[in-house]
C-alpha positions as CSV (number, residue, x, y, z in Angstrom):
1,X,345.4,209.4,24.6
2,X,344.4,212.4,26.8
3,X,345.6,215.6,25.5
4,X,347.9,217.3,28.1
5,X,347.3,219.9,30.3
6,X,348.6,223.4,29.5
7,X,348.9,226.4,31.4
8,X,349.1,229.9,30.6
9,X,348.2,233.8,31.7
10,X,345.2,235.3,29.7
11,X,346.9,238.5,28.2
12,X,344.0,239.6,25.8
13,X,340.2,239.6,26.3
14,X,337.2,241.3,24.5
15,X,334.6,240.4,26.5
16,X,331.9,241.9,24.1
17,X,332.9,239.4,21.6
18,X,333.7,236.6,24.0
19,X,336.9,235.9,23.6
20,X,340.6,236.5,24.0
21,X,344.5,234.8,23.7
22,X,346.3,233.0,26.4
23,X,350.4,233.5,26.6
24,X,351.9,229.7,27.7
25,X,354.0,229.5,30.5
26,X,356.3,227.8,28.3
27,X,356.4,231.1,25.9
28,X,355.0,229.5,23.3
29,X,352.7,230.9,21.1
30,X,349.7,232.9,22.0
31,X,346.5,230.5,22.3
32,X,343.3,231.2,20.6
33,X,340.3,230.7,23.6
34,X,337.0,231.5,23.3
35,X,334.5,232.1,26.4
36,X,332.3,228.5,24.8
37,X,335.7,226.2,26.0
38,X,335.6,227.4,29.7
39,X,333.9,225.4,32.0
40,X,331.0,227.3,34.1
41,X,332.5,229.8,36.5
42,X,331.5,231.9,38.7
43,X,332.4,235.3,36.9
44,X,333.8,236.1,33.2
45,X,337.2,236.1,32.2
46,X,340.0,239.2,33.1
47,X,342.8,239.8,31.5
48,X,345.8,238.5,34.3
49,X,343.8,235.3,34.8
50,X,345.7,232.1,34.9
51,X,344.1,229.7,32.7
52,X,344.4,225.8,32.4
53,X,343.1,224.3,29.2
54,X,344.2,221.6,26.7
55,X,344.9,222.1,23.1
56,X,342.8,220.8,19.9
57,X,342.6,222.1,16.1
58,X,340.0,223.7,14.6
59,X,338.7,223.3,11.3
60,X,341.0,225.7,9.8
61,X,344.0,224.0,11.2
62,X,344.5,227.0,14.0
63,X,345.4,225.8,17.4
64,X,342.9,226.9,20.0
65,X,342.1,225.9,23.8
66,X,339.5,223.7,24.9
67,X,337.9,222.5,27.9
68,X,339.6,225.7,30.4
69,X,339.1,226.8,33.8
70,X,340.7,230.0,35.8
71,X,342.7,228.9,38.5
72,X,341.2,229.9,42.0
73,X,337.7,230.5,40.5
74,X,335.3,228.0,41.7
75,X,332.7,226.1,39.6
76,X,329.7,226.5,39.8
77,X,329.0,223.0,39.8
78,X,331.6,222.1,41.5
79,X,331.7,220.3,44.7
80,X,333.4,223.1,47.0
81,X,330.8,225.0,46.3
82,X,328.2,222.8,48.1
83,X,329.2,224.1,51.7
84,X,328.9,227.4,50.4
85,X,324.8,226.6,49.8
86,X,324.8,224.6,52.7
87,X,326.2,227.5,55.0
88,X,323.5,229.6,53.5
89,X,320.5,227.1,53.9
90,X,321.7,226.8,57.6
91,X,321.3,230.7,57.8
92,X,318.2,230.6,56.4
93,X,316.6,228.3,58.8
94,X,318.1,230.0,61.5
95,X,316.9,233.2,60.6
96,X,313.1,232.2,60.3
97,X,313.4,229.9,63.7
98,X,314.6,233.4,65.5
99,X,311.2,234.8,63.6
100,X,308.9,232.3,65.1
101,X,310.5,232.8,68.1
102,X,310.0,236.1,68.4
103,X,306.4,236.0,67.1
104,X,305.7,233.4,69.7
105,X,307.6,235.0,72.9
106,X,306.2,238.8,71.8
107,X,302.9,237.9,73.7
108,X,304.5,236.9,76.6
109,X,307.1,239.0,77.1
110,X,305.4,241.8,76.6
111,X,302.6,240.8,79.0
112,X,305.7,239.6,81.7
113,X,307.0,242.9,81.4
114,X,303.4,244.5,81.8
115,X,302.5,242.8,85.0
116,X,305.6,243.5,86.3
117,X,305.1,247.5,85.4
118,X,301.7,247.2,87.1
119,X,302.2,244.8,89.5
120,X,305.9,244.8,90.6
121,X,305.6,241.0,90.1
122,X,308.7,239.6,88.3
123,X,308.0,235.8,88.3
124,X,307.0,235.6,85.1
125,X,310.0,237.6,83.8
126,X,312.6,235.3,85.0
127,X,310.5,231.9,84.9
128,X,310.1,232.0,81.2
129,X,314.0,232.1,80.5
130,X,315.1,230.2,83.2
131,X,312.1,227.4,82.3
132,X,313.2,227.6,78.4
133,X,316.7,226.7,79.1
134,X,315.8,223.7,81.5
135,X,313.3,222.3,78.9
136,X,315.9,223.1,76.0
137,X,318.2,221.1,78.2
138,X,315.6,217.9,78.9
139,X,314.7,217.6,75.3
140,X,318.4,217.7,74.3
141,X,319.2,215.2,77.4
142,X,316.1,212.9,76.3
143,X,317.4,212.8,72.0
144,X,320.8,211.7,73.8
145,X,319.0,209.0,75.3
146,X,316.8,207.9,72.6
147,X,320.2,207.6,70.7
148,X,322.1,205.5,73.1
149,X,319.4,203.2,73.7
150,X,319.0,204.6,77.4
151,X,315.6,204.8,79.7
152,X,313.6,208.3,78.4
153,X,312.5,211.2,80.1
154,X,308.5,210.5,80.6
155,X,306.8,213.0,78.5
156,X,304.9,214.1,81.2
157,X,308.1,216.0,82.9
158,X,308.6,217.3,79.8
159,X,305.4,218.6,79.4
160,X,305.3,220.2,83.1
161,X,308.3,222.0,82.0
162,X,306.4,223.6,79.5
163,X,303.4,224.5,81.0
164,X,305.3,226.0,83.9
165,X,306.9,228.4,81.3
166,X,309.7,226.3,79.1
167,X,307.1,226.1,76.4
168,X,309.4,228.4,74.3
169,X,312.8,226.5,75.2
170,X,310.2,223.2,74.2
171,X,309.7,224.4,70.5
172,X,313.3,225.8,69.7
173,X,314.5,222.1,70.9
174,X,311.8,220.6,69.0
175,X,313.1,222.8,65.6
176,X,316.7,223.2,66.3
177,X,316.9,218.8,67.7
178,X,314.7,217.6,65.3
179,X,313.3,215.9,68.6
180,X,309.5,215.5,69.3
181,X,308.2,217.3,66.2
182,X,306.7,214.5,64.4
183,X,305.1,212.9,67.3
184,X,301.6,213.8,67.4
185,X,300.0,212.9,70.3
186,X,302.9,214.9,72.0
187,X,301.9,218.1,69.3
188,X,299.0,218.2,70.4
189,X,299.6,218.4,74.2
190,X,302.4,221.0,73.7
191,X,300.3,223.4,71.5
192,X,297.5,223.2,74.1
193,X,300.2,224.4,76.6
194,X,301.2,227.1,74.1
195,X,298.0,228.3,73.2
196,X,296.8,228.4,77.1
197,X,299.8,230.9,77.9
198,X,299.0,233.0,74.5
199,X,295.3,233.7,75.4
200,X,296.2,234.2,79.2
201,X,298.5,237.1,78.3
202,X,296.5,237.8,75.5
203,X,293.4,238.4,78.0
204,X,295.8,240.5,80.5
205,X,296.7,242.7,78.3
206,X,293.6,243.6,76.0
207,X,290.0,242.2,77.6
208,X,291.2,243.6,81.4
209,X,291.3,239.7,82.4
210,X,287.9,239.2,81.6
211,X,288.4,235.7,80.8
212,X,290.2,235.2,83.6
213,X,287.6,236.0,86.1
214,X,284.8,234.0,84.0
215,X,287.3,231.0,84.4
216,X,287.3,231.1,87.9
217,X,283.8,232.3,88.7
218,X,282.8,228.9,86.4
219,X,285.5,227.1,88.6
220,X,283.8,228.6,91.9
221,X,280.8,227.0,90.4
222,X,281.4,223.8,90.1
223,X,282.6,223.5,93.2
C-alpha cells in the first residue's frame, strides 16, 4: 500500500546542518525532515514553506518525512520546467541570427549610406529593405507551397531577388524557415550573390573602386 500524502508548514530549518521540522496541517506532531528526502528543487528550504511528504520510520523508531517537495517550487527535472529551457534556446538562436545579420548587412549599409553621402544616390538605401522583405516573403510563400503539395517558386526568381538586393531577407528566411539551407546547389548560388555585393561595397569603400573599373575595362575588352 502507498503511504499517504501529508501536508504541513516547515516551522524550523538549520540550513547549515541540513535539516529542519515540519508542523502538520492536522496539528499533529512536528515531523523530523532532512534536506536528503526532498526531491531536487530549484532553491533550499525556508522556514514558511509548505511541504508535501509522506511518512516512514527510521531505525530508531522516530517518525520522519520522506520523499518531500515545496509546494510552488518547480523541479528541476520536472517537466514545466522544459518551456522554461526551450524559451531560452529560442533566445539564444535569435540573438546570434540578429549577430550574423548585422555582421552581414554592416558592409552594405554602411557603403549604402556612403554613396548616398557622396553621391546623393539613395537606391541602394531603400532597395536593400524593401528587396529583403519581398525575398523573406517568397521564401516563406514557396515553404507554404512545398508543404501543401502546390507548384514552387522557380529558384531562379528567388535568386533574382537576391542579387537585386533581398540577399539579406534570403538568409534570415533560410535561418528563421528552415527553408533552402540544406540544398546545395542553391548554397552555392546564393553565397555567390552574397559575396558579389560584399566585395562591391567592400571595393567602394576602401580600394576607391579600383576593382570596379578593372571589371569593366576587362568587360570593354572583350567586347
Amino acid at each position: 500500500m502507498k503511504p499517504a500524502l501529508h501536508k504541513g508548514q516547515l516551522i524550523t530549518w538549520k540550513d547549515d546542518r541540513g535539516f529542519g521540522f515540519i508542523q502538520p496541517d492536522d496539528g499533529s506532531q512536528e515531523v523530523f525532515l532532512h534536506i536528503t528526502a526532498l526531491k531536487e528543487v530549484n532553491r533550499r528550504p525556508q522556514v514558511g514553506d509548505f511541504v508535501c511528504y509522506q511518512l516512514t520510520a527510521s531505525k530508531d523508531g522516530k517518525v520522519r518525512a520522506f520523499n518531500a517537495s515545496i509546494k510552488g517550487v518547480t523541479s528541476k527535472s520536472s517537466p514545466s520546467a522544459a518551456p522554461k529551457k526551450s524559451i531560452s534556446r529560442t533566445v539564444d538562436k535569435s540573438t546570434l541570427l540578429a549577430l550574423k545579420t548585422l555582421l552581414l548587412s554592416l558592409l552594405p549599409g554602411l557603403g549604402s549610406i556612403h554613396l548616398v553621402l557622396t553621391t546623393g544616390n539613395p537606391i541602394p538605401l531603400i532597395l536593400y529593405p524593401v528587396m529583403s522583405f519581398i525575398t523573406f516573403g517568397l521564401y516563406a510563400d514557396d515553404k507554404s507551397r512545398a508543404q501543401q503539395g502546390r507548384w514552387r517558386t522557380q529558384e531562379n526568381t528567388l535568386h533574382l531577388c537576391e542579387f537585386m538586393g533581398g540577399w539579406l531577407g534570403g538568409f534570415v528566411a533560410q535561418q528563421k524557415l528552415r527553408h533552402k539551407s540544406s540544398k546545395v546547389s542553391y548554397q552555392v548560388v546564393f553565397w555567390v550573390i552574397a559575396i558579389l555585393h560584399i566585395v562591391f561595397w567592400l571595393d567602394w569603400l576602401f580600394f576607391g573602386k579600383a576593382l570596379i573599373n578593372l571589371f569593366f575595362s576587362i568587360a570593354s575588352r572583350g567586347k
